[in-house]
N, C-alpha and C positions, 0 to 999 in steps of 0.2 A: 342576596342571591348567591347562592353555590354550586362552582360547576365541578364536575367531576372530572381527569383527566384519564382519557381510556386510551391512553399508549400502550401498546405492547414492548415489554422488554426486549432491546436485541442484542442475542445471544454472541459474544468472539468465534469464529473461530480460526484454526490455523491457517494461516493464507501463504502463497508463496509469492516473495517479496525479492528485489536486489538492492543490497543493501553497499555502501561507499566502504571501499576498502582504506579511506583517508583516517589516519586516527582524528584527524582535526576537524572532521568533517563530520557529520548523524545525518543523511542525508542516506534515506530509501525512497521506493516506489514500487506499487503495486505490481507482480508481473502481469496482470491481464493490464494495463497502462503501458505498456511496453511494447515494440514490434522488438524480434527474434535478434537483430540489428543495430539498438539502443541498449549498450552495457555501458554508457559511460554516465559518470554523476552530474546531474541538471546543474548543483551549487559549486562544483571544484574542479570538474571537469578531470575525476580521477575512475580508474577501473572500479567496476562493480563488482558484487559474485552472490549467489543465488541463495537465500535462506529461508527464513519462513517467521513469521509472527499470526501473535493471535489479536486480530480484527474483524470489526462490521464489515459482514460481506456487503459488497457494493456492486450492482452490476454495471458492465462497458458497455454502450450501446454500440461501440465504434469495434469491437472485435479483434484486434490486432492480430 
């Protein structure tokens, strides 16, 4: 038997992110994952600052 796989490809696009200012650290998060409040890095505990990459949009149900 043979199934057919009908996923839809999902498309990047540019999302805005904060991203760790730590050179030691790669450590981002989504801004819609963020309240207005939370600029500091979950893994180093260092400032963040605001950039953008390209990702599956995802939606928050929780709204921040």
């Amino acid at each position: 038997m043979y199934r057919r796989n009908n996923t839809e490809e999902i498309i990047p696009e540019e999302t805005k992110v904060w991203e760790c200012t730590s050179e030691d650290c790669k450590g981002w998060i989504r801004d819609n994952f963020t309240s207005n409040d939370e600029h500091v890095c979950p893994l180093c505990s260092s400032e963040m600052k605001p950039g953008t990459r390209m990702l599956q949009a995802i939606n928050n149900p929780r709204n921040y």
